[in-house]
VEXVOLO-836479 format. One line per 2 residues: number of its first residue (from 1); for each residue x, y, z of C-alpha. Coordinates in steps of 0.25 Angstrom, whole numbers, plus 2048, in hexadecimal, padded with zeros to 3 digits. Each point is the difference from the previous one (the first is absolute). Example, Ala and Ser with C-alpha at 12.3 -4.5 7.8 and 13.67 -1.06 7.14 Angstrom:
BEGIN
1) 831,7EE,81F; 806,80E,7FE
end
This chain:
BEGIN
1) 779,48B,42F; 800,804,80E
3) 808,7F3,804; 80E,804,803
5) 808,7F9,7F8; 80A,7F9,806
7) 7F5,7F7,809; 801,7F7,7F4
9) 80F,7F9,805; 805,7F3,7FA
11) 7F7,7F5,803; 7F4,808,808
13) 7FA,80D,804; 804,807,80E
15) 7FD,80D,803; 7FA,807,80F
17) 7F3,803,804; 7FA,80E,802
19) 7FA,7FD,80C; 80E,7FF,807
21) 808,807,7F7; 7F8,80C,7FC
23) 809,804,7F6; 7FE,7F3,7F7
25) 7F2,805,7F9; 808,7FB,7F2
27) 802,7F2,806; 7F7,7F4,806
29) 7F5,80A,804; 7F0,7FA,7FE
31) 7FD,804,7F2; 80F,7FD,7FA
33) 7FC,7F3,807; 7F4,7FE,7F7
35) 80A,804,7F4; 80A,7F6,802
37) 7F3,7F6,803; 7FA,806,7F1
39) 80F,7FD,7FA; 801,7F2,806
41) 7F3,7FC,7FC; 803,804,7F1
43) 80C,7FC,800; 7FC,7F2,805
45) 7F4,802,7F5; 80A,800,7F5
47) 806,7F3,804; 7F4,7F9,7FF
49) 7FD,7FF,810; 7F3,803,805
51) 801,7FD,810; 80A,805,80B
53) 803,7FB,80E; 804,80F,809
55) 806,7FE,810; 805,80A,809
57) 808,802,80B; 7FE,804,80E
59) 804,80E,7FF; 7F3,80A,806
61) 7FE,807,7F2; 802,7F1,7F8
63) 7F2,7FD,7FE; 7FB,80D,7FC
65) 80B,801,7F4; 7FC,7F2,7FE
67) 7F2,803,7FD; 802,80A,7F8
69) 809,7FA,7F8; 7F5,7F5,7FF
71) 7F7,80B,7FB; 809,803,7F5
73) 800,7F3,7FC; 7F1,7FE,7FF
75) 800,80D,7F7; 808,7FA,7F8
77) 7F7,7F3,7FE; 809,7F6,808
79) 7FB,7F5,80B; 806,802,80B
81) 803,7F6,80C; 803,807,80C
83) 808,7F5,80B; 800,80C,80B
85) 80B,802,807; 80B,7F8,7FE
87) 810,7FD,7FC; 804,801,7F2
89) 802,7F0,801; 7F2,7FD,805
91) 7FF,80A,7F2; 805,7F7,7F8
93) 7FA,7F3,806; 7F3,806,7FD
95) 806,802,7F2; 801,7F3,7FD
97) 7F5,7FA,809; 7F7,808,7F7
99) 807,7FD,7F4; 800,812,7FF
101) 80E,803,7F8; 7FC,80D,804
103) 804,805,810; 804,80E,804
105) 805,801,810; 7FE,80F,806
107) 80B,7FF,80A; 80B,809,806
109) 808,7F4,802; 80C,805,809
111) 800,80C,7FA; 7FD,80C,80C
113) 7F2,806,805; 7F8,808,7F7
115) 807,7F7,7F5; 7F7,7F7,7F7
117) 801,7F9,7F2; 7FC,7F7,7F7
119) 805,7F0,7FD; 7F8,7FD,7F2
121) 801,7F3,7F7; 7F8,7FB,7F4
123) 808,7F2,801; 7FC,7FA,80E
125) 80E,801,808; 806,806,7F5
127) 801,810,805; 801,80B,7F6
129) 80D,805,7FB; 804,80F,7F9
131) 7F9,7FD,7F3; 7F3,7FE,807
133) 802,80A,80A; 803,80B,7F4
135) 7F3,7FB,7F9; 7F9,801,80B
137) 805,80F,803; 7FD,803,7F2
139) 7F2,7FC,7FF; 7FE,807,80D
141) 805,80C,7FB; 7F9,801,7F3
143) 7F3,7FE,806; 7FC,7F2,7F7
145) 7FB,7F8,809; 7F5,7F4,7FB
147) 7F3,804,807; 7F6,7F5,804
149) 7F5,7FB,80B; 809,7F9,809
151) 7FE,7F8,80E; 806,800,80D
153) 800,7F2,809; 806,7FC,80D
155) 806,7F4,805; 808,7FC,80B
157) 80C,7F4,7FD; 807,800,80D
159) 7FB,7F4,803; 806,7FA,7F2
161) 80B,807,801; 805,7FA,80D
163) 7FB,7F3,7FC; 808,7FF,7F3
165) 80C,806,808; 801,7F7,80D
167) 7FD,7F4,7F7; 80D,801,7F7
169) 80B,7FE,80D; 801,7F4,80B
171) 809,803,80D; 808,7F4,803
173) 802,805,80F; 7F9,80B,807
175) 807,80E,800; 7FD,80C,809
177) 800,80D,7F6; 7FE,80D,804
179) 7F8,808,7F5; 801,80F,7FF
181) 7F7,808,7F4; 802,80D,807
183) 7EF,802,802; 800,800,7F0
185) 7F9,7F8,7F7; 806,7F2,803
187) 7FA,800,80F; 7F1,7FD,7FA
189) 808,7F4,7FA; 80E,7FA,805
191) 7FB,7FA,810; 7F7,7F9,7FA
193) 808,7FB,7F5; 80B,7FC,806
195) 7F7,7F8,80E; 7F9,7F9,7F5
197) 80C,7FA,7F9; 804,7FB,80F
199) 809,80C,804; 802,804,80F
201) 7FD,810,7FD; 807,80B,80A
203) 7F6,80C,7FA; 807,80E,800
205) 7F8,80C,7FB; 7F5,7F7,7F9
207) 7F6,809,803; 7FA,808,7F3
209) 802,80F,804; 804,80A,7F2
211) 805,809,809; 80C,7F6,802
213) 803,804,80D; 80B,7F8,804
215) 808,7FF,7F3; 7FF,802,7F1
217) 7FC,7F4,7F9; 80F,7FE,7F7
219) 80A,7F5,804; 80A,806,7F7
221) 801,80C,80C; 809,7FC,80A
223) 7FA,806,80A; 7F4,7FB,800
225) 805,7F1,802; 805,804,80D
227) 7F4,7FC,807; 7FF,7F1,7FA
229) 810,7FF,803; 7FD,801,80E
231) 7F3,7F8,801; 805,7F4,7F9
233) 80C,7FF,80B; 7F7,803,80B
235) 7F6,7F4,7FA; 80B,7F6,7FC
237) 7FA,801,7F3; 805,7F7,7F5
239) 7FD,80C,7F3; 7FB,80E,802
241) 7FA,804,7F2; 7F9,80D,7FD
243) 7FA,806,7F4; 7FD,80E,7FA
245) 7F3,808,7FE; 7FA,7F8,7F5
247) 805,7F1,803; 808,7FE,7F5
249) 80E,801,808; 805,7F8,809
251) 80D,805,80C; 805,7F4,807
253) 80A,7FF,80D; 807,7F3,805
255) 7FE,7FA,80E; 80A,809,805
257) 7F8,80D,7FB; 809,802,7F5
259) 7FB,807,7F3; 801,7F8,7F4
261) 7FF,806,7F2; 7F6,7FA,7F8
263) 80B,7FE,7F5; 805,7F4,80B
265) 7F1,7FB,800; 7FF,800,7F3
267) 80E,7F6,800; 7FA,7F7,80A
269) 7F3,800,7F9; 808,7FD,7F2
271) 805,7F3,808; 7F5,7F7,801
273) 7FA,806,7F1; 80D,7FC,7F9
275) 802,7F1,808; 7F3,7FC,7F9
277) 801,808,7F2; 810,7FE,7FD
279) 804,80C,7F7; 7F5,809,804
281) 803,80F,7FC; 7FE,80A,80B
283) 7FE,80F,7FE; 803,80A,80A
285) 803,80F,800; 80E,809,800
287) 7FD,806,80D; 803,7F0,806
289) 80E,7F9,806; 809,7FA,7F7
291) 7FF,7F5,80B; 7F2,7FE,7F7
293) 803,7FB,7F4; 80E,7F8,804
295) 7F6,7F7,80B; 7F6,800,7F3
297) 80D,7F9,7F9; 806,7F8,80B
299) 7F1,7F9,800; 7FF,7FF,7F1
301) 7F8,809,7FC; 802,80C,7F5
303) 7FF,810,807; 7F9,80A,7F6
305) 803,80E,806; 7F6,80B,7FC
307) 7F8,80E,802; 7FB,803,80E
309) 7F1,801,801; 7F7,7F5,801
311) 7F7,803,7F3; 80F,7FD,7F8
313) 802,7F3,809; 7F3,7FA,7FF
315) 802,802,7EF; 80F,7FA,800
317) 7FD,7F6,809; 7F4,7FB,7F6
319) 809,804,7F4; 80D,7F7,805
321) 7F5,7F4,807; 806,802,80D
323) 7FC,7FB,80A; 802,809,80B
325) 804,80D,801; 803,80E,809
327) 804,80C,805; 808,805,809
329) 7F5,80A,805; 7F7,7F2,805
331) 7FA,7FD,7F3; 800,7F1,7FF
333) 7F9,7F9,7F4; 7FD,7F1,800
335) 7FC,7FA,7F5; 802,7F1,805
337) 7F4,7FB,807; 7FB,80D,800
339) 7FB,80C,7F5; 80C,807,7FF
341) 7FC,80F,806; 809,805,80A
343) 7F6,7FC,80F; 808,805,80D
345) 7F7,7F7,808; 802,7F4,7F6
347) 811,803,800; 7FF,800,80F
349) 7F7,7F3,802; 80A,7F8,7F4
351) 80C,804,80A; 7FB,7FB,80A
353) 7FD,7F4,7FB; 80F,7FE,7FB
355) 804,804,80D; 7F6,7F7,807
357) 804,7F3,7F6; 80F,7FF,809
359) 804,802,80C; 80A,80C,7FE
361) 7FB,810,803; 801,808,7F5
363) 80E,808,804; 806,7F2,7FE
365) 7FB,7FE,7F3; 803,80D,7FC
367) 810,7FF,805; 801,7F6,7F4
369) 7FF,80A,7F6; 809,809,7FB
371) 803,80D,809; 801,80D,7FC
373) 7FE,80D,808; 7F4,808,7FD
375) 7FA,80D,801; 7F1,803,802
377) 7F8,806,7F4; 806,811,801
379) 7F7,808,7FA; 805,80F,7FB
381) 7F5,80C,7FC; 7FE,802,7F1
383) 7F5,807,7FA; 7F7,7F7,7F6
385) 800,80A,7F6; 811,7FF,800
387) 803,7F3,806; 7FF,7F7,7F1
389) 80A,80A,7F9; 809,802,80B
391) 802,7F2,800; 804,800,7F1
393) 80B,808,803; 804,7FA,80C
395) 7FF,7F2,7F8; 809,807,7F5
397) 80A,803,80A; 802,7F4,807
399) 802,7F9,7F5; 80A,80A,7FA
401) 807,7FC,80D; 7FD,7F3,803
403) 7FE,7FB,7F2; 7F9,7F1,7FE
405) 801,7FE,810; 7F2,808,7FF
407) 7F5,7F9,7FE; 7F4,80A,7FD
409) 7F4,7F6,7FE; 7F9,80A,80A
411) 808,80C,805; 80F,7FC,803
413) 806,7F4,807; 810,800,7FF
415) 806,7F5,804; 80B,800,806
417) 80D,7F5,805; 7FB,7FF,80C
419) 7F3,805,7FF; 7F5,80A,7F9
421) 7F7,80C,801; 7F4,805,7FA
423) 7F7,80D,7FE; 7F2,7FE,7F9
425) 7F4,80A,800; 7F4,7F9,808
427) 7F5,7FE,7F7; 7F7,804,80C
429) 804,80E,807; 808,80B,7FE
431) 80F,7FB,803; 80B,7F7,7FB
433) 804,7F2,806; 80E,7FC,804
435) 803,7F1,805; 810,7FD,803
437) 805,7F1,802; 810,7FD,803
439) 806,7F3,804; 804,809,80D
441) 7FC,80B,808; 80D,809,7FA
443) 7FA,7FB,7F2; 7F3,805,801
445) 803,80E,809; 80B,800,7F2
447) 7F6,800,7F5; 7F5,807,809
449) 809,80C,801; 805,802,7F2
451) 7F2,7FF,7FB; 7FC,80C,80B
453) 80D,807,7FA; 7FB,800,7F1
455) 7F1,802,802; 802,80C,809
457) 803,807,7F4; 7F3,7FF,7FA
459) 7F6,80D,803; 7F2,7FB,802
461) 806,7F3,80A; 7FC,802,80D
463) 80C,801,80A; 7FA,7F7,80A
465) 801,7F1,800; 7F3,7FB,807
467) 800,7F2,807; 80F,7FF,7FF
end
């Protein structure tokens, strides 16, 4: 096969193109395009499906992988719907509009440029996990691929989308909302959406430009919220909310500019849910503030911390019948009123509306909560080939040390008196994730540096802590 191998990570296919990284002919080149295509269709074939739904992103090289990989599909007997270019929620909208359990989104997400990758399901919203993605890899490397007459449509469902969207929330009061999609994919979609449901829109880099010339499209950066911090302050705008390359993430700041994590949106969002559904179980992942799942109590709800990665969300959450659900990353998955895949634009319209039905701005609400101290998202360089058994021995270490205070449900998260610390590998590039929390600043710088201390020890752990 002359896929490399490690493209197939544990709930997609990522990998870079040739065109801007000449030295990646073994990843998402044309022809292994049409290979994965071939291996999808089959694999879809043996499930007994007969019709996939294909979107792409913005990104300049997008709809040429995605026509290729829709070849490969044909070859392999399969109808293929292609939306165009889109968000992975429009993706699954169209999944279930269609009825089509079968939806593959070629997007790069936030990942950087020259990057590209695959989001596949055979069960509508339901994204594939390691056991389909390992078939998937061995059907492509063996060559089996179901062969067939296939068909390729177009149809466009943005207008379906943003019907089915706007119709599901109701502003009590008028909010002025400053919306940022970083030139990505969201700006063919969010103005619209958020004017129609009866929001004043401040737009900020809402023209479409894959180039991204003013910052990258990834709310979980700190730098590049630092455009919306000032624009909301300069407009008086109630919310600034941003989303990431493919639409499925949502950033938020409060009235004063402030960032908040989407582990606190998710906690205001929870409010309203549990009000209506006492009892309602609510899952989140480890990356997210302890703050989470003692509001999630104090509400009468029951937490479920699981997995990062929104493929292992959106199963637990089904799994558990929550009824809403996120990551600290800007995941948010809704299920109440709503399909249950994580939508940035959908999470930012349901805040507003929260916001919109009192008369308090959203740092006031969010003062209610608990309060902790919280780093930003710190990522360290790790080789994907290295980065799953390093962590094995980093998990095996720390709880030598720290004994049941680790949880290690995905990577390591010990907890602490008076606070925790975590180290995971991302599912998506070549790095480890750390996250610290403390009940104060002292706390968390504590907890922070013994972590630096015992992981500088490893070889193949990058030295330098990114977005620190």
């Amino acid at each position: 096969m002359s896929i490399k191998p490690t493209l197939f990570r544990e709930y997609d296919v990522r990998g870079r193109v040739p065109e801007v990284c000449p030295d990646a002919v073994d990843e998402l080149s044309d022809e292994n395009m049409r290979i994965l295509g071939r291996g999808f269709g089959t694999l879809a074939k043996q499930r007994g499906l007969q019709r996939v739904v294909i979107c792409h992103d913005l990104r300049h090289y997008s709809p040429r992988l995605s026509a290729c990989f829709a070849d490969g599909l044909a070859a392999a007997g399969m109808q293929v719907t292609d939306i165009g270019c889109g968000l992975s929620p429009t993706l699954y909208f169209a999944q279930i509009h269609l009825d089509s359990p079968a939806g593959v989104m070629i997007t790069a997400s936030h990942n950087p440029q020259g990057w590209s990758g695959l989001k596949m399901s055979l069960n509508y919203v339901q994204t594939m996990l390691g056991p389909e993605i390992k078939a998937l890899q061995s059907i492509c490397a063996a060559g089996a691929f179901a062969e067939g007459e296939g068909s390729i449509e177009t149809t466009d469902l943005r207008a379906a989308y943003l019907d089915d969207m706007v119709g599901r929330v109701s502003m009590a009061r008028p909010l002025k909302v400053v919306l940022d999609p970083g030139n990505g994919t969201a700006a063919l979609f969010c103005v619209e959406a958020f004017e129609r449901a009866g929001l004043e829109v401040v737009p900020l880099f809402c023209e479409p430009d894959a180039d991204f010339p003013n910052h990258f499209p990834n709310p979980s950066e700190l730098a590049a919220r630092e455009a919306i911090r000032a624009k909301v302050v300069e407009t008086g705008a109630d919310l600034g909310l941003s989303f990431d390359g493919d639409g499925d993430r949502l950033g938020v700041q409060d009235h004063k500019g402030n960032d908040v994590n989407a582990d606190r949106v998710l906690m205001l969002l929870t409010r309203p849910v549990l009000a209506r559904n006492p009892g309602a179980r609510v899952v989140f992942d480890v990356k997210c503030s302890q703050a989470l799942p003692e509001d999630i109590r104090a509400h009468g709800g029951v937490p479920i911390m699981w997995k990062t990665g929104h493929s292992y969300i959106k199963t637990k959450m089904v799994e558990e019948d929550a009824l809403i659900a996120g990551e600290r990353s800007g995941h948010i998955f809704i299920r109440e009123g709503f399909h249950g895949y994580d939508d940035g634009l959908f999470a930012g319209l349901r805040l507003a509306e929260y916001v919109a039905s009192g008369d308090r701005p959203l740092a006031d609400l969010l003062a209610e909560a608990p309060q902790y101290v919280t780093s930003a998202e710190i990522h360290v360089d790790c080789a994907d080939e290295v980065k799953y058994d390093l962590m094995e021995r980093v998990v095996a270490a720390f709880k030598a040390e720290f004994g049941e205070r680790v949880n290690d449900i995905n990577g390591a998260r010990v907890t602490f008196d008076d606070g925790w610390g975590l180290v995971r590998p991302s599912s998506n590039l070549p790095e480890l994730v750390l996250v610290f929390e403390g009940r104060t600043q002292e706390a968390m710088d504590r907890i922070k540096a013994l972590f630096r201390e015992r992981l500088a020890g490893y070889e193949g752990i990058g030295a330098t802590w990114h977005n620190e």
